[in-house]
C-alpha positions as CSV (number, residue, x, y, z in Angstrom):
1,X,-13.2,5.9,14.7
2,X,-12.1,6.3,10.8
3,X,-10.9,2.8,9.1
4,X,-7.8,2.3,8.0
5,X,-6.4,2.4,4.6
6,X,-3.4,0.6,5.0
7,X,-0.9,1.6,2.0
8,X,1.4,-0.8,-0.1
9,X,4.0,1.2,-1.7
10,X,5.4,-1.4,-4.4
11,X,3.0,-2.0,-6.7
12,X,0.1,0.8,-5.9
13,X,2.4,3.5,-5.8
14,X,5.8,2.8,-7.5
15,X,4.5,0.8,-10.3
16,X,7.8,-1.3,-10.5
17,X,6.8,-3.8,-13.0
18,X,6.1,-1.2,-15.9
19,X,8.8,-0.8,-18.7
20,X,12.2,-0.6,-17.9
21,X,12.4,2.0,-20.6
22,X,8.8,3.9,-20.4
23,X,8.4,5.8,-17.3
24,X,4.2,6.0,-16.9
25,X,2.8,9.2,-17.1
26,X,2.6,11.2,-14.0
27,X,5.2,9.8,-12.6
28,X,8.6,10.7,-11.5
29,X,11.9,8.7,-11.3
30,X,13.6,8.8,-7.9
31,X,16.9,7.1,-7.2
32,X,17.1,5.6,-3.4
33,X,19.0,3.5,-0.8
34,X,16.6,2.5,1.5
35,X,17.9,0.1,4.0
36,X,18.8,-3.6,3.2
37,X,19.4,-2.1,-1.0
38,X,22.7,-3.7,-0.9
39,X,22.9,-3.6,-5.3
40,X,25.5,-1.4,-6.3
41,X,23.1,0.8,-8.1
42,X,20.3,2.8,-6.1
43,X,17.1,1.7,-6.8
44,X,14.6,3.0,-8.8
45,X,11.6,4.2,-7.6
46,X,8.8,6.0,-10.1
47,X,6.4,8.2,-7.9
48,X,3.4,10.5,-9.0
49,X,2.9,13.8,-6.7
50,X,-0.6,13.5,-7.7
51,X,-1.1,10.4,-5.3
52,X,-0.1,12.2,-2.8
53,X,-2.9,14.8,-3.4
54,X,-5.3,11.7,-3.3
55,X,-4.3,10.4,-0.5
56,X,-4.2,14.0,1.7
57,X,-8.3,13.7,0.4
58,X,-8.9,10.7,1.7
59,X,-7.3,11.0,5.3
60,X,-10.7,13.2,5.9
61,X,-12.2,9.1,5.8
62,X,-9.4,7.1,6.8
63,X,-6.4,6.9,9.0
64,X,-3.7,6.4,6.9
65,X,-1.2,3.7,7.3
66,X,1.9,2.7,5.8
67,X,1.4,-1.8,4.9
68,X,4.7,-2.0,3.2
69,X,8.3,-4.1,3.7
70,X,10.0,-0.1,3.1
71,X,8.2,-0.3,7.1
72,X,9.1,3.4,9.1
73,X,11.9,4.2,5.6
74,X,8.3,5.2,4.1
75,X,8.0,8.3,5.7
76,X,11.7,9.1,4.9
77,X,11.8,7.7,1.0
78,X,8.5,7.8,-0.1
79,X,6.2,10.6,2.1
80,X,8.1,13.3,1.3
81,X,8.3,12.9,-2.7
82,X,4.4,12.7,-2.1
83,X,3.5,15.4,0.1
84,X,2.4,13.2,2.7
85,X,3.0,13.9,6.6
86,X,4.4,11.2,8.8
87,X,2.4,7.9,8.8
88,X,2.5,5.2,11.0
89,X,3.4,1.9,9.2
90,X,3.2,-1.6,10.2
91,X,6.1,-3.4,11.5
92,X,5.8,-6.4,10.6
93,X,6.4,-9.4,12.9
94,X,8.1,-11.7,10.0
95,X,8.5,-10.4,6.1
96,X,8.1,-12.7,3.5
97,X,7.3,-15.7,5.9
98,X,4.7,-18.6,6.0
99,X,1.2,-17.8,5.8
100,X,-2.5,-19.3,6.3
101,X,-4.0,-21.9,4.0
102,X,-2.1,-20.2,0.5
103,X,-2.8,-16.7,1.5
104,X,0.0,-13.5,0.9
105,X,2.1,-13.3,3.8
106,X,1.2,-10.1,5.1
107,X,-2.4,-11.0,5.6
108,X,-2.8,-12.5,8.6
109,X,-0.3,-9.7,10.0
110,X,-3.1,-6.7,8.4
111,X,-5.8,-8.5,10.5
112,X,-4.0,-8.2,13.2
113,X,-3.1,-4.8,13.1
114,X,-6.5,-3.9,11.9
115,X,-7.6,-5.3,15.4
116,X,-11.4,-5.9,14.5
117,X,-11.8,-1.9,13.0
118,X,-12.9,-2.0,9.3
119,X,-10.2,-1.4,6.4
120,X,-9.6,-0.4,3.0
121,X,-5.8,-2.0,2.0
122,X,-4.0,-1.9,-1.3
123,X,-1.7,-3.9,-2.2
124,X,-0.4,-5.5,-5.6
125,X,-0.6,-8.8,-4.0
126,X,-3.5,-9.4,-2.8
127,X,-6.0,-12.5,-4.1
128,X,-9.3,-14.4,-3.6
129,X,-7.8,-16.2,-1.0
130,X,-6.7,-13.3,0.8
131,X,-10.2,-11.9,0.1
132,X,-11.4,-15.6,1.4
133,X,-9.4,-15.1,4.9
134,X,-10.8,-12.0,5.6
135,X,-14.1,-12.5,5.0
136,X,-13.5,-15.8,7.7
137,X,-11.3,-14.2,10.2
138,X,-12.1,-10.0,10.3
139,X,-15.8,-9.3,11.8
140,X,-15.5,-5.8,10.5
141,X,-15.9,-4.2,7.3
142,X,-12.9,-4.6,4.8
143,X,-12.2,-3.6,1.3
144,X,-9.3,-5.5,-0.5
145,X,-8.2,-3.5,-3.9
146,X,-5.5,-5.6,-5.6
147,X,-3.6,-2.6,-7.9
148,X,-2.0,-3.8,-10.9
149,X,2.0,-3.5,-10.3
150,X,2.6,-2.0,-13.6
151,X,0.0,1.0,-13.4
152,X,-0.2,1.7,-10.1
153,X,-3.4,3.3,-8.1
154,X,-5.3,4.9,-10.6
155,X,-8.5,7.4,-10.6
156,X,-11.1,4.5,-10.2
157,X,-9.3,2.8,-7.1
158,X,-9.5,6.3,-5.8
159,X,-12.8,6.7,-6.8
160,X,-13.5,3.2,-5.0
161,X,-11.7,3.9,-2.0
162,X,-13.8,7.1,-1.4
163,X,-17.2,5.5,-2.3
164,X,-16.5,2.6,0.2
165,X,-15.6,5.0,3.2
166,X,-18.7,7.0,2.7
167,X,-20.7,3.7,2.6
């Protein structure tokens, strides 16, 4: 059985916290209204095609899966501007909610979905107390890649992701 490489979309893939004003290279501005956007404006999303071609590359070592609050919208807003086929995605329990001894919330919800099979998960929120958690609560093999949420994945996370899956 692959692992998982469960898939953050704000922050790893629409680097949100770059300039307003400076698109990053690559990357592509898409306008959406993904449920729950109640601002009168549709929200920005910046997207590079080329993480979609990374990701197709990787799904010969992983099963890929969708760890975001966007939940099933993913595979309407975000798959298609990426090339990616339908993913299943998490659906999580409680967004945003308490979590374990100062870990991110969606933590304890990854290792539950993970459900003892080794994973690779990006995310821009991830810390050393997340890393902590799963070190004392997952058995299996896990790789935590925090992604800086105003860059986005670049070619040495893919580089890591690959060279942990054939390890």
């Amino acid at each position: 059985m692959k692992p998982l490489l469960l898939i953050d979309i704000d922050g790893p893939l629409n680097p949100y916290a770059a300039r307003a004003q400076h698109r990053p290279e690559g990357y592509r501005t898409h306008r959406m209204r993904p449920s729950g956007w109640t601002d009168g404006k549709p929200l920005r999303v910046w997207l590079n095609p080329e993480h979609g071609v990374e990701l197709l590359a990787l799904a010969d070592a992983y099963e890929l899966v969708w760890a975001t609050t966007w939940k099933g919208e993913a595979n309407e807003w975000i798959g298609p501007h990426l090339g990616l086929p339908e993913l299943p995605f998490i659906d999580w329990p409680q967004m945003h909610g308490k979590a374990p001894r100062g870990t991110f919330w969606k933590t304890q919800y990854i290792l539950e979905y993970a459900a003892g099979r080794p994973f690779a998960w990006v995310d821009d929120d991830i810390t050393d107390l997340d890393r902590e958690w799963v070190d004392q609560h997952h058995l299996a093999a896990a790789l935590l890649l925090r992604i800086n949420e105003g860059i986005g994945l670049t070619r040495p996370d893919f580089d890591a992701l690959a060279d942990w899956a054939a390890a």
